[in-house]
C-alpha positions in Angstrom: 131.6 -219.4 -8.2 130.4 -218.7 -11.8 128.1 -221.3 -14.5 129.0 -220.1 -17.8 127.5 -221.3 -20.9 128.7 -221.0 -24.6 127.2 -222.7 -27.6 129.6 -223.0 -30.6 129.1 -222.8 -34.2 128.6 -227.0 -34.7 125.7 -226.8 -31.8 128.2 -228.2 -28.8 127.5 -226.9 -25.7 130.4 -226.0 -23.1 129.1 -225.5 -19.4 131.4 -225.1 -16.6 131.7 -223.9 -12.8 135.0 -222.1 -11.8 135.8 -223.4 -8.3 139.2 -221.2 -7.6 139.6 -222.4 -4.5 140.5 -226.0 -6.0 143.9 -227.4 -7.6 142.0 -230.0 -10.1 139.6 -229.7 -12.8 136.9 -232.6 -13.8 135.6 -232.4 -17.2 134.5 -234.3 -20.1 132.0 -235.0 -23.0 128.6 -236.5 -22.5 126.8 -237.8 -25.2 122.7 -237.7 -25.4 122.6 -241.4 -26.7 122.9 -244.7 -24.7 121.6 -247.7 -24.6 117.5 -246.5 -25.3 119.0 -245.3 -29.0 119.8 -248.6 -30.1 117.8 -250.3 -32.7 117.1 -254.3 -31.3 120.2 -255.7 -33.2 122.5 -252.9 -32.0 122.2 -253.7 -28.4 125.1 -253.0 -26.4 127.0 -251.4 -29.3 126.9 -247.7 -27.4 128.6 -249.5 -24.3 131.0 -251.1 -27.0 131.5 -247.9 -28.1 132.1 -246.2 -25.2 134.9 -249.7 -24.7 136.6 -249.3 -28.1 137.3 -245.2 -27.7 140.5 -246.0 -25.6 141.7 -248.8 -27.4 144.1 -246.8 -30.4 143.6 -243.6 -32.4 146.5 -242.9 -35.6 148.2 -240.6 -33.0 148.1 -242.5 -29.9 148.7 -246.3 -29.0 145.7 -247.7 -26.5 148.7 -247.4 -23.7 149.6 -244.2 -24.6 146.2 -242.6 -24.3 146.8 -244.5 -20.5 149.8 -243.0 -19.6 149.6 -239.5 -21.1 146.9 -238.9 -18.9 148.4 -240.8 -15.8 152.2 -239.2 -16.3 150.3 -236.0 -14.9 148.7 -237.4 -12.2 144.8 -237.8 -13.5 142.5 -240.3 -14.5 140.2 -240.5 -17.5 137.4 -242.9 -17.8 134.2 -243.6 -19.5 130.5 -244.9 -18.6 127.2 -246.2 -20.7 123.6 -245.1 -19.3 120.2 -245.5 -20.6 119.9 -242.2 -22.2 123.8 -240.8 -22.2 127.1 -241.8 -22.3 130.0 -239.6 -21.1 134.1 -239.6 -21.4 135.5 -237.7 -18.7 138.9 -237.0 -17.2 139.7 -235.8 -13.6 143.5 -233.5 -13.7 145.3 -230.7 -11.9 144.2 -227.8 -13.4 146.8 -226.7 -15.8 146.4 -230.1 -17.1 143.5 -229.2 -19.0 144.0 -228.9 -22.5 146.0 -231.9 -22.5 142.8 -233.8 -21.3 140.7 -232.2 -23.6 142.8 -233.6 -26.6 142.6 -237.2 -25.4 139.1 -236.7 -24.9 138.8 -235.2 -28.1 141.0 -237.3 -29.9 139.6 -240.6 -28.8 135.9 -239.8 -30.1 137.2 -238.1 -33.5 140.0 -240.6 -34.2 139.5 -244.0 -33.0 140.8 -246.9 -35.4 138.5 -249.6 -34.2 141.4 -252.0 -34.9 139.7 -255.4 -35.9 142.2 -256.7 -33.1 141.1 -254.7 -30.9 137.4 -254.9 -31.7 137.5 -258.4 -31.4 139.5 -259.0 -27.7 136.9 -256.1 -26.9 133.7 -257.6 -27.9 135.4 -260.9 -25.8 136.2 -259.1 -22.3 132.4 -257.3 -22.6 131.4 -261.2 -22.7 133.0 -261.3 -19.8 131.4 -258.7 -18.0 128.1 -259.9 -19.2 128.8 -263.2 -18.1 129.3 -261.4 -14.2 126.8 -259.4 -14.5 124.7 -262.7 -15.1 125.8 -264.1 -11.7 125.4 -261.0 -10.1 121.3 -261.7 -8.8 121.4 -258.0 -7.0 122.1 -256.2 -10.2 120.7 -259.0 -12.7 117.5 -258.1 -10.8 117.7 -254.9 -11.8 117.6 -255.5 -15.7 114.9 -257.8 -15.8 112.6 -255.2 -14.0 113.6 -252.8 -16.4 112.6 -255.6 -19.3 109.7 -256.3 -17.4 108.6 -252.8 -17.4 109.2 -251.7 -20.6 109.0 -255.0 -22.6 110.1 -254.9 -26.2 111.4 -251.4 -25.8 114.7 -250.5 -26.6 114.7 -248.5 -23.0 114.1 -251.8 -21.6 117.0 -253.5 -23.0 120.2 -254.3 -20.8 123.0 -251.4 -21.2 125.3 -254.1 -21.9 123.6 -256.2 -24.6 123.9 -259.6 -25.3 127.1 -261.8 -26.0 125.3 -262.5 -29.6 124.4 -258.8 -30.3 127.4 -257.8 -29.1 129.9 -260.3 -31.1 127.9 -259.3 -34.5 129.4 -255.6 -34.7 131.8 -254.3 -36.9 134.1 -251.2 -37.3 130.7 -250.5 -39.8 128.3 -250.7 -37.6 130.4 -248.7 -35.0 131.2 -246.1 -37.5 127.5 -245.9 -38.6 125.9 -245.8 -34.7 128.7 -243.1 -34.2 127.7 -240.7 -37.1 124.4 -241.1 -36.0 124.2 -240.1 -32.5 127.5 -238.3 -31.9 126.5 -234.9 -32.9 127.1 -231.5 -31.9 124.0 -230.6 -31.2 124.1 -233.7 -28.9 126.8 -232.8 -27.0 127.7 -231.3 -24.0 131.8 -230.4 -22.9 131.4 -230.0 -18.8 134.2 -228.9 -16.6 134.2 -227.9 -12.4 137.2 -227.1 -10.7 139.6 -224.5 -11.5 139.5 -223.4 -14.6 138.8 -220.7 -16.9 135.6 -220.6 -19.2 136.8 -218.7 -22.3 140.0 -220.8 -22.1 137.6 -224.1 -21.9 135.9 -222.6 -24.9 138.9 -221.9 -27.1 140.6 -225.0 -26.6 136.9 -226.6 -27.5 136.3 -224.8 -30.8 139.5 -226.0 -31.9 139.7 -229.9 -30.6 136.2 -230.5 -31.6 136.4 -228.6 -34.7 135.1 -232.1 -36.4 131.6 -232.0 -35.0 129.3 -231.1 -37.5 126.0 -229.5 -36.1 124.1 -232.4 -38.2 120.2 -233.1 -36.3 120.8 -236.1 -33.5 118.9 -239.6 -34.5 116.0 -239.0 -32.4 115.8 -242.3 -29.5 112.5 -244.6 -30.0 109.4 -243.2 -27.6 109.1 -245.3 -24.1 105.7 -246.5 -22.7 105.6 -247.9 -19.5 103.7 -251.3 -19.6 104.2 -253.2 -16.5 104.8 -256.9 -16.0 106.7 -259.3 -14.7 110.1 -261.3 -14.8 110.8 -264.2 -11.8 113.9 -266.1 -12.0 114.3 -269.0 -9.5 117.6 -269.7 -8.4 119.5 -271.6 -5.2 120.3 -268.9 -3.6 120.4 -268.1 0.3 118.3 -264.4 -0.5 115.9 -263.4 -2.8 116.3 -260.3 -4.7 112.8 -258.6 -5.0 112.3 -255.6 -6.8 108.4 -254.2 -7.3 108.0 -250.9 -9.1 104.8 -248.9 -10.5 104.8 -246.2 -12.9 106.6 -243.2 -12.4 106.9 -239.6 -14.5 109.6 -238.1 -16.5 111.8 -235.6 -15.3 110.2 -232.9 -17.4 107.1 -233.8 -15.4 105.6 -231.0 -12.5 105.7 -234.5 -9.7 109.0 -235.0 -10.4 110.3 -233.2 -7.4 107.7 -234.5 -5.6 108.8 -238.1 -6.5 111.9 -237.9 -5.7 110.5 -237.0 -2.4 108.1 -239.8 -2.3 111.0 -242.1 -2.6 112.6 -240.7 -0.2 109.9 -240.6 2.5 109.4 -244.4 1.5 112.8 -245.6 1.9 115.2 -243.3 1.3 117.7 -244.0 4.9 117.5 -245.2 8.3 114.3 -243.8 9.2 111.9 -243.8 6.1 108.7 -245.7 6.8 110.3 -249.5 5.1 113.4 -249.1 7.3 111.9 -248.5 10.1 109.0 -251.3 9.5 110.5 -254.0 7.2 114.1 -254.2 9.2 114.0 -252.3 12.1 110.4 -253.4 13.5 110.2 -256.8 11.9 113.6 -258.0 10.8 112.1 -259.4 7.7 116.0 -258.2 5.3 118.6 -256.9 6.0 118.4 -253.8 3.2 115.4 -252.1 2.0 114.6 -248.7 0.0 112.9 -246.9 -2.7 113.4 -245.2 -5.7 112.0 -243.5 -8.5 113.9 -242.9 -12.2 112.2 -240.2 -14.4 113.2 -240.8 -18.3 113.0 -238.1 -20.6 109.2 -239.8 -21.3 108.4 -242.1 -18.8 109.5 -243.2 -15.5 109.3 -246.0 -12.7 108.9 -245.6 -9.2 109.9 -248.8 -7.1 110.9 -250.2 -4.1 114.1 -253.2 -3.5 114.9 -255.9 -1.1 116.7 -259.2 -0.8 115.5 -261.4 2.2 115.2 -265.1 2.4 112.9 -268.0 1.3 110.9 -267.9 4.6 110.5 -264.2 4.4 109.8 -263.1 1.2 106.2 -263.0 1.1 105.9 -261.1 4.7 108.5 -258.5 3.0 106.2 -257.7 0.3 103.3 -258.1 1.9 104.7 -256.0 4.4 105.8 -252.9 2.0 103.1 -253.1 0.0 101.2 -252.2 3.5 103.4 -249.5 3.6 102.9 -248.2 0.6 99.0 -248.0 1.1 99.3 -246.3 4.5 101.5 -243.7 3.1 99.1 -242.6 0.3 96.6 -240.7 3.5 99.1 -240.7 6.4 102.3 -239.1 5.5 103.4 -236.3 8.0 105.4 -233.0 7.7 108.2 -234.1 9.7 108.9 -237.0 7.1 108.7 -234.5 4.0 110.7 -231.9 5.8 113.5 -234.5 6.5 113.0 -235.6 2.7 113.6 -232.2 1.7 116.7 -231.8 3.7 118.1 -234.7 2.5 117.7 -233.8 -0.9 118.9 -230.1 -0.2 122.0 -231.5 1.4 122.7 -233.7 -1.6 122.6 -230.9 -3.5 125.3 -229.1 -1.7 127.5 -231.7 -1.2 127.6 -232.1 -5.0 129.0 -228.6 -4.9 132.2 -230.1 -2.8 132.7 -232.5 -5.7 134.0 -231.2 -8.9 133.0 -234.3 -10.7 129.8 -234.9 -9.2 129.4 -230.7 -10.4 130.4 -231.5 -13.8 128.4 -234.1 -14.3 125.2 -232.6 -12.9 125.6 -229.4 -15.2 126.0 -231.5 -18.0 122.8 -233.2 -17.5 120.8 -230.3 -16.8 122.0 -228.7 -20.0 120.9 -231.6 -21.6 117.9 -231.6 -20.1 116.5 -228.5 -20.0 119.1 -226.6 -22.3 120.4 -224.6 -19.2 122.1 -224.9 -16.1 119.8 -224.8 -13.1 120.7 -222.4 -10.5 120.3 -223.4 -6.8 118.2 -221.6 -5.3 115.8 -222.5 -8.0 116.0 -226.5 -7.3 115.8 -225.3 -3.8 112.6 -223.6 -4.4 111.0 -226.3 -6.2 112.2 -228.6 -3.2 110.3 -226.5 -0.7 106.9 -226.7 -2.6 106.4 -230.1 -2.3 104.0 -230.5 0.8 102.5 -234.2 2.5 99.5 -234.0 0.5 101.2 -233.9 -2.7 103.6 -236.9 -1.7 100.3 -238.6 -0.7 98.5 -237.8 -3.8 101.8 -239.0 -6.1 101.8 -242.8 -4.7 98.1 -242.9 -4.4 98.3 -242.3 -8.6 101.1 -244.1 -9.4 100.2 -247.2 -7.7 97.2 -246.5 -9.1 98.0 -245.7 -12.7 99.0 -249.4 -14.2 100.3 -252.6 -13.5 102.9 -252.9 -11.5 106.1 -254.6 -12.4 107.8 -257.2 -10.4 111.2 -258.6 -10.9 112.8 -261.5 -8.3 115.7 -263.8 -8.5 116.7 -266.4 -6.0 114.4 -268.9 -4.3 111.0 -267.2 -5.2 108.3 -269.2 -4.5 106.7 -267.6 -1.6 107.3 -263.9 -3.5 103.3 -263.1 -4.2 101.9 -263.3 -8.2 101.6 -259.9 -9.3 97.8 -260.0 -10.1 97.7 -260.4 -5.8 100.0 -257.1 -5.9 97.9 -255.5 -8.5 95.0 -256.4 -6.5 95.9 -254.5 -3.5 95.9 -251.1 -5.5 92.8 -252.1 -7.8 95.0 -252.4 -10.7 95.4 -255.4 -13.5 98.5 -256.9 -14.1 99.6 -256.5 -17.7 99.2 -260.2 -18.7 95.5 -259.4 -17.8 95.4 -256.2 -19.4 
């Protein structure tokens, strides 16, 4: 199983993996611009984007770009992060090139039809307003705002119903010269395929791309802070988060391991403590998301009224024993959890694809195996220890709750367990 990496002449990358023992082929395009490369009033418009590619280009109809690609048996599809945005397609491999031309086709030739634009902008109001009574991923965005206030990376990916109804075919045109690049673009395939094949057929579909320098996305600072939203519901979402470090950082390994070792599955230490020993919620875990400048490390739970202060009280205890008392059976079953991951990727051909395509746009490269393995093995308990004793540490924390949320403690009281200020006192 070969990575193969060409650059072509207007700066896009093409990375794939040949799997020959496979019948399909997962590819697309991913895009180093999301929703952290808007400017305040353009808020939403790469997830608009992203909406308006398969709605019509002058040589396909929005239902023809649908069945094309489903009269052979695949799927295409689209999705909006914070720092990327990809198009990709899932087909029996000799489907390819017929996949790459939609793909192709849809980013180089859409007509933004003011029709379409406008019954566009009105279903992503739509999905706004369900995201807005969705309290378990509402929750979610305000931490983000609450961590990174005023920041473009602290902006919902969706925007707002007024940002979003304010764009044109202009401003869609404009965002789309800016950020949609060669040099900020990366063609990923896994499956069977063939690489110089991949690369022809690229040279010639993308053949519009000019290898222009990306709009550069606006610098992220972690800040810390907090956003409480009381509702009537029956369960209070809680989410509590510190600073974390950027996935160029050295502890980035080890925070994905810290996470892990907090809450990662059945028998991290907040499992095993906030559900199993004390039945304060029914779900529990940790995470940390490393940012190509900053980060956030956090932990999430939804329990009710009566409980809410035990549950962070609870995992804040947690937290602070784990900082001196983590043990190598913990980071060992970290590590193979994470190792395991990262082979059941390989049994995925779009998990693959996507994975090279971030690590190319990452680090520029493709990063072999044995090499994430090795830096997986050199995280030890002391530097797990040492990583939530400084991020806890470093900042104010951030706290974020929805629901009934009067018994979720302030967040000077949380700062004040870790000897930290809360940004409002800051």
């Amino acid at each position: 199983m070969a990575v193969e990496v060409t650059e072509l002449s207007n700066g896009i990358t093409v990375v794939t993996h040949d799997m020959p023992h496979l019948a399909s082929t997962a590819l697309g395009v991913w895009v180093a611009a999301g929703s952290r490369s808007e400017e305040a009033s353009e808020n939403g418009i790469s997830h608009l984007l992203e909406h308006m590619a398969f709605k019509g280009t002058s040589k396909r109809t929005a239902i023809a770009i649908a069945e094309e690609i489903e009269n052979v048996g695949g799927e295409v599809n689209a999705a909006t992060s914070i720092e990327n945005t990809s198009y990709y397609a899932r087909v029996l491999a000799g489907d390819v090139p017929l996949a790459l031309d939609i793909l192709a086709d849809i980013l180089q030739d859409s007509l933004f039809d003011a029709e379409e634009l406008a019954r566009e902008k009105h279903v992503i109001g739509q999905e706004i307003g369900a995201a807005l009574d969705t309290p378990e991923d509402l929750v979610f965005d305000h931490f983000q705002e609450a961590a990174f206030p005023g920041q473009p990376i602290g902006r919902p990916i969706l925007g707002s119903v007024e940002t979003v109804g304010s764009f044109s075919e202009a401003h869609l045109r404009d965002y789309l010269g800016r950020h949609y690049t060669g040099e900020n673009t990366v063609i990923a395939a896994a499956g069977k395929l063939d690489h110089k094949e991949l690369v022809s057929l690229a040279r010639e579909k993308f053949a519009g791309y000019e290898k222009t320098a990306p709009t550069g996305d606006h610098p992220a600072a972690y800040r810390g802070g907090e956003r409480r939203e009381e509702r009537d519901l029956m369960e209070a979402q809680i989410v509590l988060g510190f600073p974390g470090v950027s996935y160029y950082d050295d502890d980035y390994t080890t925070a994905q391991i810290a996470a892990s070792v907090l809450g990662g599955g059945m028998s991290s230490r907040l499992f095993q403590e906030v559900r199993e020993k004390r039945g304060l919620c029914y779900s529990v875990y940790s995470f940390h998301w490393g940012f190509r400048d900053s980060g956030v490390f956090g932990i999430a739970a939804a329990t009710g009224e009566a409980d809410a202060h035990d549950l962070v009280d609870t995992s804040l205890e947690e937290i602070s024993k784990a900082v001196s008392a983590i043990t190598a059976a913990e980071v060992d079953r970290a590590k193979a959890q994470l190792r395991a991951g990262l082979l059941m990727t390989l049994e995925s051909p779009a998990a693959r694809a996507g994975q090279i395509a971030r690590q190319v746009m990452i680090h520029g490269r493709p990063i072999p195996l044995d090499e994430l393995v090795t830096r997986i093995n050199a995280v030890t308990p002391a530097k797990v220890g040492e990583f939530i004793g400084r991020t806890v540490g470093a900042g104010s924390p951030t706290l974020a709750a929805i629901g009934p949320v009067s018994r979720v403690p302030s967040l000077t009281a949380i700062a004040d367990r870790f000897g930290t200020r809360p940004a409002s006192a800051a």
